[in-house]
C-alpha positions as CSV (number, residue, x, y, z in Angstrom):
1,X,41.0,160.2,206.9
2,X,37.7,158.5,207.4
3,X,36.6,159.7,203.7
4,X,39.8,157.9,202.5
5,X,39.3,154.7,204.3
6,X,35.7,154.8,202.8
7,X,37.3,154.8,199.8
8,X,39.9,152.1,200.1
9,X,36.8,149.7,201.3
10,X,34.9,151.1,198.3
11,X,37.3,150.0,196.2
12,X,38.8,146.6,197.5
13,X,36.0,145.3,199.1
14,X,35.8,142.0,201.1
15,X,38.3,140.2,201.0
16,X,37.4,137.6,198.6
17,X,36.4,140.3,196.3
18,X,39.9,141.6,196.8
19,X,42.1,138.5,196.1
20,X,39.8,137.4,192.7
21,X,40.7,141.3,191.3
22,X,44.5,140.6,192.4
23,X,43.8,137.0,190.8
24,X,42.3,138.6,187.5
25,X,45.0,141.2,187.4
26,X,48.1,138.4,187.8
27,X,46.0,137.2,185.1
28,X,46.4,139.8,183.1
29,X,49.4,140.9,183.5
30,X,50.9,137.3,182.9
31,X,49.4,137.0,180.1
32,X,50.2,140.5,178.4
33,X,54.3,139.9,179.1
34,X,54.1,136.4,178.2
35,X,52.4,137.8,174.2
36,X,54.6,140.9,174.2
37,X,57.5,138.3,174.6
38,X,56.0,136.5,171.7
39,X,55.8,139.5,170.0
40,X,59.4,140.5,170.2
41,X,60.4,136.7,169.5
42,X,58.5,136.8,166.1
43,X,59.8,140.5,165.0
44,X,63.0,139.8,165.9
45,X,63.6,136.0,163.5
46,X,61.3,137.1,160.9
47,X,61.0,139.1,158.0
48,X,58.6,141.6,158.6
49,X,56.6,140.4,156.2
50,X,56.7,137.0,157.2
51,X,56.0,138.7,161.1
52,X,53.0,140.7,159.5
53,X,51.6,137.6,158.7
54,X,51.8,135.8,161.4
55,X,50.3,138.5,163.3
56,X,47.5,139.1,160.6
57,X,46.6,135.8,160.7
58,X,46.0,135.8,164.4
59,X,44.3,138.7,165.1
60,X,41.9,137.5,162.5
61,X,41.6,134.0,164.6
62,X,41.1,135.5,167.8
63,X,38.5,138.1,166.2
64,X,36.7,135.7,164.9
65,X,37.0,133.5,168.0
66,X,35.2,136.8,169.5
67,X,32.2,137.0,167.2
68,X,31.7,133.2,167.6
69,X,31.9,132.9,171.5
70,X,28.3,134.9,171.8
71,X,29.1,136.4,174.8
72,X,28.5,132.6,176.1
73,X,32.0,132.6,178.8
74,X,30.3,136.2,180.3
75,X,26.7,134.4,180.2
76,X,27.8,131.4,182.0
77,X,29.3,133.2,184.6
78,X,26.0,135.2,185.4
79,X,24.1,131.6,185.1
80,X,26.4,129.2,187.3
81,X,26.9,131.9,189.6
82,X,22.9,132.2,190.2
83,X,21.8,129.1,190.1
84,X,22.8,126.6,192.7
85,X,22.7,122.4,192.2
86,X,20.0,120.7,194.2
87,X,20.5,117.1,194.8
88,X,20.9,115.5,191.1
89,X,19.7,118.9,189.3
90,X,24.0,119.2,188.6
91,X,24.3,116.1,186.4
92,X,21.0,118.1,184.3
93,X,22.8,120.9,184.3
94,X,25.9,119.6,182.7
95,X,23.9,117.9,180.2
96,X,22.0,121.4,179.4
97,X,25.8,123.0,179.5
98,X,26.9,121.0,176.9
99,X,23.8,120.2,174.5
100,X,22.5,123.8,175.0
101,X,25.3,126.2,175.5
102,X,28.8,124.6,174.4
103,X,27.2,122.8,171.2
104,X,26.1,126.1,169.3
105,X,29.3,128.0,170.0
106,X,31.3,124.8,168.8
107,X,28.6,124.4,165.4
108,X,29.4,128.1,164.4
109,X,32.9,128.3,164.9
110,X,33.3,124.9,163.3
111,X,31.0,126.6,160.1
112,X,32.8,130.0,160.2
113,X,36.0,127.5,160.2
114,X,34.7,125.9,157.3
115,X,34.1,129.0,155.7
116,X,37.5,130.2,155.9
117,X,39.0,126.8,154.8
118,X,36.8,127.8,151.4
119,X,38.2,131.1,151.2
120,X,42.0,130.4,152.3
121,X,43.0,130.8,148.0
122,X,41.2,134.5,148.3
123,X,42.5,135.5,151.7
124,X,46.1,134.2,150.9
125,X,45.9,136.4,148.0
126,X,44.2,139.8,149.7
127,X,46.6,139.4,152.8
128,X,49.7,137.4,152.0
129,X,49.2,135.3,154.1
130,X,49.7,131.9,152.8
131,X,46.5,129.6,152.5
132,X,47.9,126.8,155.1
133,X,48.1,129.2,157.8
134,X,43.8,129.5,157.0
135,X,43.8,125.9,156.9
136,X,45.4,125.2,160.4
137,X,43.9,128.6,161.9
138,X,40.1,127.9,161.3
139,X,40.2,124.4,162.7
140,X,41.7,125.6,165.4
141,X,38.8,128.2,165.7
142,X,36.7,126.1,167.9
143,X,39.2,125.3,170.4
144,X,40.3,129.0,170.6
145,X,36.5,129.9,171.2
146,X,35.6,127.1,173.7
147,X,38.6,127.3,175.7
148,X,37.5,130.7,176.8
149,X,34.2,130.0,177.5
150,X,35.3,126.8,179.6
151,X,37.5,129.0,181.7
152,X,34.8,131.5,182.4
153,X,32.6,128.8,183.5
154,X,34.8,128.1,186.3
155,X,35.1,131.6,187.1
156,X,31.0,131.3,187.4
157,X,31.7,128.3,189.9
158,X,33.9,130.5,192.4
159,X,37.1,130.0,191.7
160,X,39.9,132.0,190.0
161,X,42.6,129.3,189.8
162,X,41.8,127.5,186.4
163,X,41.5,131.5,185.2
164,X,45.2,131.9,186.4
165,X,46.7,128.7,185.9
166,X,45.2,128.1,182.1
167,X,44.6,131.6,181.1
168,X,47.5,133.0,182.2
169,X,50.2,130.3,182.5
170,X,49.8,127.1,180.3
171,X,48.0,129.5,177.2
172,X,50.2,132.0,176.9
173,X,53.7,130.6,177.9
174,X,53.2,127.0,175.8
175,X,52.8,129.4,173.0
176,X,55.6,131.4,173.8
177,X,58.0,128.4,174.1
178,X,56.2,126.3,171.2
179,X,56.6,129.3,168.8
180,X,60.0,130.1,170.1
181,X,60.9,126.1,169.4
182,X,59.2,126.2,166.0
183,X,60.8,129.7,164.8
184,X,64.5,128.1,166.0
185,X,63.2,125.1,163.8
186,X,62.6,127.1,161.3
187,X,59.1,125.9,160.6
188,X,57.3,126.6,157.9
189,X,54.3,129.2,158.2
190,X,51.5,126.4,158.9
191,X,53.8,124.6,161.7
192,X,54.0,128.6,163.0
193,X,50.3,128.5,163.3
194,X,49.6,125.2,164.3
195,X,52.5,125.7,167.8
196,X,50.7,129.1,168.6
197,X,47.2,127.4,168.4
198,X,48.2,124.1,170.1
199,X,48.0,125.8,174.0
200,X,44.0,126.7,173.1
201,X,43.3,122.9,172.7
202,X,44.9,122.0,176.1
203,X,43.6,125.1,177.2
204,X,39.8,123.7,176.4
205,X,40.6,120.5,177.5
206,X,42.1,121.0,180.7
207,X,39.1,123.7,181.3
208,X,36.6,121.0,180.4
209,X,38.1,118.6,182.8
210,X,38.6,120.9,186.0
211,X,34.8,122.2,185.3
212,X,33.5,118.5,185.3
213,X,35.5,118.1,189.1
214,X,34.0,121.2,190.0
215,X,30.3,119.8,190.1
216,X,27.4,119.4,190.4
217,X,26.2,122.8,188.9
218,X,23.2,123.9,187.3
219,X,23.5,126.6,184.7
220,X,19.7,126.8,185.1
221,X,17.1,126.9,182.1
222,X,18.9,127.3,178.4
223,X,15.8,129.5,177.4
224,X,16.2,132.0,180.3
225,X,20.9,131.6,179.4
226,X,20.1,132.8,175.9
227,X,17.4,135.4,176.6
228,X,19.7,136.5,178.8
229,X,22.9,136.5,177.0
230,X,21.7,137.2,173.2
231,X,21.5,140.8,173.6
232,X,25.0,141.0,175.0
233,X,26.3,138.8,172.0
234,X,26.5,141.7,169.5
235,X,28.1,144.3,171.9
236,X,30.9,141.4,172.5
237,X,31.4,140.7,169.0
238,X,31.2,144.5,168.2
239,X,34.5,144.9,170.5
240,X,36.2,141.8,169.3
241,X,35.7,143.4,166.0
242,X,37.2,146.6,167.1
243,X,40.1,145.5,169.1
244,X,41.8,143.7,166.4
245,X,40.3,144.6,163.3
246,X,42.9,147.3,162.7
247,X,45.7,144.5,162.2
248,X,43.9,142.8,159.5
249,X,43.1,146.1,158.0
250,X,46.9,147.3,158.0
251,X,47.6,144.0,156.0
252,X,45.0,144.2,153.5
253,X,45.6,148.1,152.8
254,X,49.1,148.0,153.4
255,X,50.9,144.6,153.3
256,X,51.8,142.1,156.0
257,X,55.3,144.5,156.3
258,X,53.2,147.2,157.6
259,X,51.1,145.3,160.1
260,X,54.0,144.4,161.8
261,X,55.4,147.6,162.0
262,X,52.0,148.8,163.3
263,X,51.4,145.3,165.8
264,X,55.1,146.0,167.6
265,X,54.5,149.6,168.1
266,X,50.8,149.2,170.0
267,X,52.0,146.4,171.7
268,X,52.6,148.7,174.4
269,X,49.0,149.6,174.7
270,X,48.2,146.7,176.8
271,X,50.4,147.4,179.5
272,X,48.3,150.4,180.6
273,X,45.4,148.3,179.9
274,X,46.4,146.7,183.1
275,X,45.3,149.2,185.4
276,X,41.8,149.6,183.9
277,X,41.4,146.1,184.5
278,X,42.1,145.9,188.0
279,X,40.3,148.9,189.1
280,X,37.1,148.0,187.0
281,X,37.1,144.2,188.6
282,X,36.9,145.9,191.9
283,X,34.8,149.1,191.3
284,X,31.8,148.3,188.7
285,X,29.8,146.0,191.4
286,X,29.9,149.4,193.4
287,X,29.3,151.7,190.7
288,X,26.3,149.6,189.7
289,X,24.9,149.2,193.6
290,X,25.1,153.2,194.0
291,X,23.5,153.6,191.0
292,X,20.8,151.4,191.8
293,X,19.6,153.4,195.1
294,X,20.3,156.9,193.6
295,X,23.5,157.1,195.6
296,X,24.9,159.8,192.5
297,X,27.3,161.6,195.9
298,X,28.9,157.8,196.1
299,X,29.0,156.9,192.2
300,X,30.7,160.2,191.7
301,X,33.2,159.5,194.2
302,X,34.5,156.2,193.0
303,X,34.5,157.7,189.3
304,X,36.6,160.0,190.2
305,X,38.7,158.1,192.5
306,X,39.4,155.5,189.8
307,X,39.8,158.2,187.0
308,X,43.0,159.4,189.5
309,X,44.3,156.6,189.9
310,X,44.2,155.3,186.5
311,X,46.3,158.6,185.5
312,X,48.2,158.8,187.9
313,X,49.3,154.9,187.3
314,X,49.2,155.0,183.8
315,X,50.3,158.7,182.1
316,X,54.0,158.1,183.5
317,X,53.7,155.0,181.3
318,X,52.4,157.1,177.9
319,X,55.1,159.6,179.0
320,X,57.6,157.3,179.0
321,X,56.9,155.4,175.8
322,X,56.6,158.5,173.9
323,X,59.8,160.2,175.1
324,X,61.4,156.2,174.9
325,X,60.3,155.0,171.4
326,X,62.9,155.7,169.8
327,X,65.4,153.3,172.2
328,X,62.4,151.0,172.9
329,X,61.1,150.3,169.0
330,X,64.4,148.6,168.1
331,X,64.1,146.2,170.4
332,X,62.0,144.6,167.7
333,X,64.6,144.8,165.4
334,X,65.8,147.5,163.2
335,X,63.2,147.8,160.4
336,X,60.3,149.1,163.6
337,X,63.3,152.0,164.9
338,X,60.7,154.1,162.9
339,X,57.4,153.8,164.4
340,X,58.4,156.6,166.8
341,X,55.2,158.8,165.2
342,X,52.7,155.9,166.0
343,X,54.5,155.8,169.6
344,X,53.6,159.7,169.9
345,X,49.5,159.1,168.8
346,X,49.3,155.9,170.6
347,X,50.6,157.9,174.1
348,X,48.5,160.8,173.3
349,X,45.5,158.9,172.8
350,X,45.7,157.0,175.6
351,X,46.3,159.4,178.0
352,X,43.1,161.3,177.0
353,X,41.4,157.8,177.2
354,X,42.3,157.5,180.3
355,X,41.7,160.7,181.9
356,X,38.3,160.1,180.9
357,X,38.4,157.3,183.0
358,X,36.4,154.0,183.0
359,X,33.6,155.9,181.5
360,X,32.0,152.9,179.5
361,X,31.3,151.3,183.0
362,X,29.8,154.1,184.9
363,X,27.1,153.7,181.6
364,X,26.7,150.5,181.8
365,X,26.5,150.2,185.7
366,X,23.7,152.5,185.1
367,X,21.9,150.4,182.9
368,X,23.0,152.2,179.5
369,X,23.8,148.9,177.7
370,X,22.3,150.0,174.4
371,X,24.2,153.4,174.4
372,X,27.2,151.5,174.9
373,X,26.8,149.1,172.4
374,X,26.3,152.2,170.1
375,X,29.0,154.1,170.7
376,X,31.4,150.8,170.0
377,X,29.8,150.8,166.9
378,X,30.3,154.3,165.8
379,X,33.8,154.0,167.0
380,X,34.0,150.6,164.4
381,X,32.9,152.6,162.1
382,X,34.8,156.0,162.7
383,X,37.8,153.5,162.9
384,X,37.6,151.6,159.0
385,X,36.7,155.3,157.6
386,X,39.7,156.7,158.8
387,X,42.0,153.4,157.6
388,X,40.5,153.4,154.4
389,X,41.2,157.1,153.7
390,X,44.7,156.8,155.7
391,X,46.2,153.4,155.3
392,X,46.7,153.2,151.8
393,X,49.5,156.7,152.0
394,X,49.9,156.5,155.3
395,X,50.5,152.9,155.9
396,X,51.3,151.6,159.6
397,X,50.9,155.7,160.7
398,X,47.6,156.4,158.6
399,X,46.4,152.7,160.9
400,X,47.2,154.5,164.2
401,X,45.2,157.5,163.1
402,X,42.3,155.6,162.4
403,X,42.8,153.5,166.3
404,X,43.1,157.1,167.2
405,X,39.7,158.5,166.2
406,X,37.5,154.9,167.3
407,X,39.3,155.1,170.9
408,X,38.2,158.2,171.2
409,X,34.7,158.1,170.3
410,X,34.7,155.2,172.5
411,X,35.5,157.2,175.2
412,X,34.4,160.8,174.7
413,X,30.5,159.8,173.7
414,X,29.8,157.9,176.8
415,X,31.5,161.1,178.5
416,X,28.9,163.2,177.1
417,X,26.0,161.2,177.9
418,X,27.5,160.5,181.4
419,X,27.5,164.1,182.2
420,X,24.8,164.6,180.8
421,X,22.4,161.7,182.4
422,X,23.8,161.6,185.9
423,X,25.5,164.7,186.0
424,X,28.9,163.0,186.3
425,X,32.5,164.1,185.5
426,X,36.0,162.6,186.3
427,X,37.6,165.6,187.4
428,X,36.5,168.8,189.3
429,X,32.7,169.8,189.9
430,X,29.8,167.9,189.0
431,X,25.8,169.2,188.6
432,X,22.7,168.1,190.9
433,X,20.4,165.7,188.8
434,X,17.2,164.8,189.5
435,X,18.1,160.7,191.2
436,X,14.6,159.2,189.7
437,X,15.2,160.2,186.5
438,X,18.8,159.5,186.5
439,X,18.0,156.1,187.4
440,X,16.0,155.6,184.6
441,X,12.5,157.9,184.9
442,X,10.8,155.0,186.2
443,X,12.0,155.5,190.4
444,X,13.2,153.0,192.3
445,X,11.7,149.9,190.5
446,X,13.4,151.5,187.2
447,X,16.9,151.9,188.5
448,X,16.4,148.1,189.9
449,X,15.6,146.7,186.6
450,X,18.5,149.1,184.5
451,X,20.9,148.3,187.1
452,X,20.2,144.7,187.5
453,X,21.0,144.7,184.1
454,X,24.7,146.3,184.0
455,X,25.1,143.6,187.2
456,X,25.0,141.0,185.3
457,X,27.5,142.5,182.9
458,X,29.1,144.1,185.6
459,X,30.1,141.0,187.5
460,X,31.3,139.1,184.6
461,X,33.4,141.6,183.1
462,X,35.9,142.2,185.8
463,X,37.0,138.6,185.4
464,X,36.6,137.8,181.6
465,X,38.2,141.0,180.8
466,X,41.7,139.6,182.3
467,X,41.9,136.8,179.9
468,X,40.3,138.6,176.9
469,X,41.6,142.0,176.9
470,X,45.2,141.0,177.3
471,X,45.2,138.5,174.8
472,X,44.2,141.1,172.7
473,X,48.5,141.6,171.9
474,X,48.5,138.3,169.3
């Protein structure tokens, strides 16, 4: 009894801790039903190719939106949560928020914008997709980008509620109704675009405001922010990359017909997401303390404690879609009844995902950021090999393949090396290490450093994960 309420406070911590990982959660999870609805509203009064589109289109926005963010919404977390405004420092702050922060995130996505304004003839041509959606998306790009990073700066201030009013009400429900209004309209592909990028400009702007009330702040020196955050900029763009690049792949290998076919059978995915999310918000502070002081007894024990409950909340889920695809896929509309093969990879995939449980933050709790940003990498890579070889006979099935192979690099590698450093597994035994060289061969000042580190990725990703990750369905 007293080793399970251990774990219970382990995992749920004080109670503020507790109601910002039910906050992020909510989060979440409103935002994930609010795109699956969109999802279903766009399969079911389009053509699938005209719903490929759409969806290719997107993904390529918010991927993009991804790459040009710089890790900057995670980074301004860590900053405004560390430094504290002293008399007038805030109003300095502000102006080093905007001049040094905000300003190069908005110059390159308005560039990269510009860039696909240039190319929207070749890109109509290589996706289908028809060069006004290009237009509207990519000057929308820098409100899609910003309005993220806004959000997470508030988040850095202490509170959740502009995370769960803007990121998970007014962004994902206004474009749920405004693409719902402009599909009854029957608006033409650029309108399409332009009502589901409209809730990211009020998105920004409403951020902006409600993080100008919240001052003053100080996001302290913009040398030290992008020392800080630089390194973490490839590993976040790495994973934009690789959570939506299949989409865009599908399309270009396949046609827009295909990626729709492939974008409302893994639309699922996210629901089981859900669970990750929650437990990770509440667990990786933890994980990263207990690694810190060579507690390995107390890292194992929320590893595996999270690892059960992730399968035992989740794998009912996969169970269920698998055995249900055939019922639930029509619900789209009659030309996805037969993804009921991609419903079978996608369960089996997850499941082993998850029973490897939240593997990728036990390694970078411990410091292992470089590791992890490699093995996201190889799993890019493992991922376009197996589309380009797949996709082209295989279509939306050869695409789930490929998802297949990257998600489980992505989660079997940092296994391995888990196991391997810290002697770590999810389920049954586990082997003595040696704590000082587990920690990073350097004793107690090493482990510090490494797990200083992973904390300040650790306590950003928790939060940002809830708006990112589930709008990872457009």
């Amino acid at each position: 009894m007293a080793r399970s309420g251990a774990l219970v406070a382990a995992l749920t911590g004080p109670p503020a801790l507790f109601r910002h990982g039910l906050a992020g959660l909510a989060t979440a999870g409103a935002t994930a039903g609010g795109q699956f609805a969109l999802v279903l509203v766009v399969t079911r009064s389009l053509t699938p190719a005209a719903a490929g589109a759409f969806f290719t289109a997107t993904a390529l926005c918010l991927m993009l939106a991804g790459v040009v963010r710089l890790d900057t919404g995670n980074g301004l977390v860590h900053a405004l949560a560390r430094n504290r405004s002293v008399d007038g420092a805030g109003r300095d702050g502000g102006r080093r928020l905007v001049r040094g922060i905000l300003a190069p995130v908005a110059a390159l996505a308005s560039v990269t914008g510009a860039g696909v304004v240039v190319a929207a003839g070749p890109l109509a041509g290589l996706t289908g997709v028809p060069g006004g959606v290009w237009v509207v998306l990519a000057v929308a790009l820098p409100f899609v980008a910003l309005s993220d990073v806004l959000i997470c700066a508030t988040r850095g201030l202490g509170t959740m509620r502009p995370t769960l009013l803007l990121a998970g009400a007014v962004q994902p429900l206004g474009q749920l109704a405004l693409v719902t209004a402009a599909v009854l309209a029957g608006a033409p592909p650029p309108m399409l675009a332009a009502a589901w990028a409209l809730p990211s400009v009020a998105g920004a702007a409403l951020a902006a405001v409600r993080l100008r009330g919240l001052g003053p702040y100080d996001v302290g020196e913009v040398g030290a922010f992008w020392r800080h955050t630089t390194p973490r900029s490839a590993a976040a763009a790495v994973q934009s990359v690789f959570q939506r690049l299949d989409v865009v792949i599908v399309a270009l290998l396949a046609g827009p017909a295909a990626a729709a076919v492939y974008t409302a059978a893994t639309r699922f995915k996210v629901l089981g997401q859900l669970a990750g999310q929650g437990l990770a918000q509440a667990a990786q502070a933890r994980l990263v303390r207990a690694l810190a002081e060579g507690d390995l007894d107390g890292a194992r024990a929320l590893y595996r404690t999270t690892t059960r409950w992730l399968v035992v909340l989740t794998w009912p889920l996969w169970l269920g879609y698998a055995a249900l695809a055939p019922w639930l896929l029509p619900l789209f509309g009659p030309a996805y009844a037969g993804g009921g093969a991609i419903a079978l990879v996608l369960s089996a995939t997850m499941m082993v995902a998850t029973a490897c449980g939240m593997v990728d933050v036990v390694l970078v709790a411990g410091g292992r950021t470089a590791a992890s940003l490699a093995n996201v990498a190889t799993a890019v890579a493992v991922t376009i090999t197996l589309d380009v070889l797949l996709v082209p006979a295989h279509g939306a099935l050869g695409a789930v393949l490929g998802w297949s192979g990257g998600v489980l690099v992505k989660n079997l590698l940092p296994a391995v090396q888990v196991h391997r450093r810290y002697g770590l597994l999810p389920f049954g035994g586990g082997r003595s290490v040696d704590v000082a060289k587990a920690a990073g061969g350097a004793g107690t000042a090493g482990a510090a450093t490494g797990a200083g580190a992973a904390a300040d990725g650790a306590g950003t990703a928790g939060g940002a994960g809830a708006s990112g990750a589930a709008r990872a369905t457009s």
